[in-house]
ZATOR-759597 format. One record per residue (C-alpha): residue in three letters; residue number from 0; x negated, y negated, z. Coordinates in steps of 0.02 Angstrom, whole numbers. Example, Ala and Ser with C-alpha at 12.3 -4.5 7.8 and 13.67 -1.06 7.14 Angstrom:
% ZATOR-759597
   fivo   keti       xx       yy       zz
    ala      0     -615      225      390
    ser      1     -684       53      357
% end
This chain:
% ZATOR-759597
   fivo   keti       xx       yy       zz
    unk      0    -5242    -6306     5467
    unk      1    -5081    -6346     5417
    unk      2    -4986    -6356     5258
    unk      3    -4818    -6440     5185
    unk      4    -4818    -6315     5053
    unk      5    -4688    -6184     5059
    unk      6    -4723    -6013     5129
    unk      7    -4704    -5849     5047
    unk      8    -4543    -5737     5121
    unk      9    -4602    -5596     5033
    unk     10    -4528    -5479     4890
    unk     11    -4391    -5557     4777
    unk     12    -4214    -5466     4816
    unk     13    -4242    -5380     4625
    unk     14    -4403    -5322     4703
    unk     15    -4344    -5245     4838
    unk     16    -4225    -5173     4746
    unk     17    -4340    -5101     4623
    unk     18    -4438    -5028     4779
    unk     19    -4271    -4932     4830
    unk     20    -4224    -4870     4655
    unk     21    -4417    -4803     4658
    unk     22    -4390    -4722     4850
    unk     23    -4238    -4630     4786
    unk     24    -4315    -4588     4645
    unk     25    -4466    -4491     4735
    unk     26    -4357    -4392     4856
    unk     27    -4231    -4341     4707
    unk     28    -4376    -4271     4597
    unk     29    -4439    -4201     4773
    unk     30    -4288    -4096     4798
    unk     31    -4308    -4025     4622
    unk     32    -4344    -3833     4614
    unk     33    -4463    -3813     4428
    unk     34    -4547    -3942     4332
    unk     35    -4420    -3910     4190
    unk     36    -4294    -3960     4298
    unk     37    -4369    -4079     4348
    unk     38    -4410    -4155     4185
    unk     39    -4217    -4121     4097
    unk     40    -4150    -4208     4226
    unk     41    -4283    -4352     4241
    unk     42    -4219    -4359     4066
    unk     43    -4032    -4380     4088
    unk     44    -4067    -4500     4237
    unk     45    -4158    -4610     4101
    unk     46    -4016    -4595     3986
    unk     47    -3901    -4635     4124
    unk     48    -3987    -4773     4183
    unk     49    -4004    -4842     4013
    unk     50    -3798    -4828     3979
    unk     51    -3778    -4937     4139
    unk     52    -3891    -5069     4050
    unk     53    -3794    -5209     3972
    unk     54    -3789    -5293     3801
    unk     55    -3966    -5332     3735
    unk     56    -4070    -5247     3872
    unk     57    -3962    -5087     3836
    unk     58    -3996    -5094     3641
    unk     59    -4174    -5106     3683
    unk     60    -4200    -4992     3822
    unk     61    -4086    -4845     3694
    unk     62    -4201    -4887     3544
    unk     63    -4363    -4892     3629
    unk     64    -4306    -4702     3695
    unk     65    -4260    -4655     3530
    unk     66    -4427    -4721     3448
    unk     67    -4527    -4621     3575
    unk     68    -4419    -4460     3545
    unk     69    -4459    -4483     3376
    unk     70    -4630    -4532     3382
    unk     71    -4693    -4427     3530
    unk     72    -4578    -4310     3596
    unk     73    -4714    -4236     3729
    unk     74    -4673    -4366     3818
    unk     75    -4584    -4354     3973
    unk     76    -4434    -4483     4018
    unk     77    -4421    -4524     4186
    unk     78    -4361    -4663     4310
    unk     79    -4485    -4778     4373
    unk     80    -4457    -4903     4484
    unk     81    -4266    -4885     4423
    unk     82    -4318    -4914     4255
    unk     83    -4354    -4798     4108
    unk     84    -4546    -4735     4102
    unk     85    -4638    -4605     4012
    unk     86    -4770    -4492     4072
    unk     87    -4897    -4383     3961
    unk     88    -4957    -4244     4082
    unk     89    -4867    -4311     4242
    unk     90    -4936    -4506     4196
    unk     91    -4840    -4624     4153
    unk     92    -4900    -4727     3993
    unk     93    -4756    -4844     3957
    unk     94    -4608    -4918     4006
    unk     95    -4466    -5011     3982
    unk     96    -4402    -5160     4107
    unk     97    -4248    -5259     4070
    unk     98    -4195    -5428     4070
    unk     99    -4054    -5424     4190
    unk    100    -4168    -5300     4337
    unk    101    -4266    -5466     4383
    unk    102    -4174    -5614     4296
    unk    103    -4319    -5637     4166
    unk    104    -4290    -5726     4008
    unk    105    -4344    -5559     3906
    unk    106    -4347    -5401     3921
    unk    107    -4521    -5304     3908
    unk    108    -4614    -5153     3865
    unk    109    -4777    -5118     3968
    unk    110    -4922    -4992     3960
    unk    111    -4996    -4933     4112
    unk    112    -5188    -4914     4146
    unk    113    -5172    -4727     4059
    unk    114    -5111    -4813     3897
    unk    115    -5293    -4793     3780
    unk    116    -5270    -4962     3749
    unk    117    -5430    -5066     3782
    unk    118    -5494    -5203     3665
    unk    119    -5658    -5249     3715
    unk    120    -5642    -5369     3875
    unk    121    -5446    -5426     3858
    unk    122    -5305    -5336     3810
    unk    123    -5117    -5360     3837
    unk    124    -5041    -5236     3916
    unk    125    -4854    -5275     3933
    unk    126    -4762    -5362     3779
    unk    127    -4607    -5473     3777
    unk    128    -4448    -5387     3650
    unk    129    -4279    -5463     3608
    unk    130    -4246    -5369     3454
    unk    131    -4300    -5201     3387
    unk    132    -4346    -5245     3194
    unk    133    -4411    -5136     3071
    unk    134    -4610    -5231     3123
    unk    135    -4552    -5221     3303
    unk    136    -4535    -5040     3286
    unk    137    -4667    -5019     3184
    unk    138    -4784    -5114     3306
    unk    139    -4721    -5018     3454
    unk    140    -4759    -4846     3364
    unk    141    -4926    -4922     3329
    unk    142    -4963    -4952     3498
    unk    143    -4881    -4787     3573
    unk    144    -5000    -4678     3473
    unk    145    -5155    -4767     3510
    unk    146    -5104    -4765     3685
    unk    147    -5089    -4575     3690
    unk    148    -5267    -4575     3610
% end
């Protein structure tokens, strides 16, 4: 059977590089001697990463980080996927992907499948931010608590 469609090549080039970031990523926190190393400098690898960010996606990414240092500090910052993510005993529950990393129109804030989240059948998971407001952030603390359960 043939088709005039177009095939699929595969990952995007963001994807691919987002598959990298998350390669080097594993063999850094592999070469890591404790878990408190580990996790202080999974922590200034998310604050790098989020001074490289520009403009809008860097305001976000720094205010999201701030709200959940604030709101639930036992939560540890780490890269995921070149992005910043944060884990509650070694699982990540959230995370913050910019604009810019795959040329989207917004930047977002997801919840993974740990996130205590569930609404009956349907749920959103990941949510679309261009501004942290006084609601945003008040929505987003909303959200991070119920996630931790």
């Amino acid at each position: 059977m043939t088709s005039s469609a177009t095939s699929f090549d595969g990952f995007s080039e963001e994807e691919r590089a987002a598959m990298k970031d998350h390669a080097r990523e594993l063999k850094a926190a592999a070469r890591r001697q404790s878990q408190a190393d580990k996790d202080a400098q999974a922590e200034q690898d998310v604050v790098a990463k989020i001074a490289e960010l520009d403009g809008t996606d860097r305001v976000l990414a720094d205010g999201f980080h701030q709200l959940l240092k604030k709101i639930a500090p036992e939560l540890n910052a780490k890269l995921w996927y070149g992005m910043p993510a944060y884990c509650q005993d070694g699982k990540m529950v959230c995370f913050f992907q910019s604009a810019a990393k795959f040329k989207a129109r917004y930047a977002t804030i997801g919840f993974s499948d740990q996130a205590a989240l569930d609404e009956g059948d349907l749920w959103p998971t990941t949510y679309a931010v261009t501004a942290l407001t006084p609601a945003t952030e008040s929505r987003l603390t909303d959200l991070v608590v119920r996630a931790l359960g």
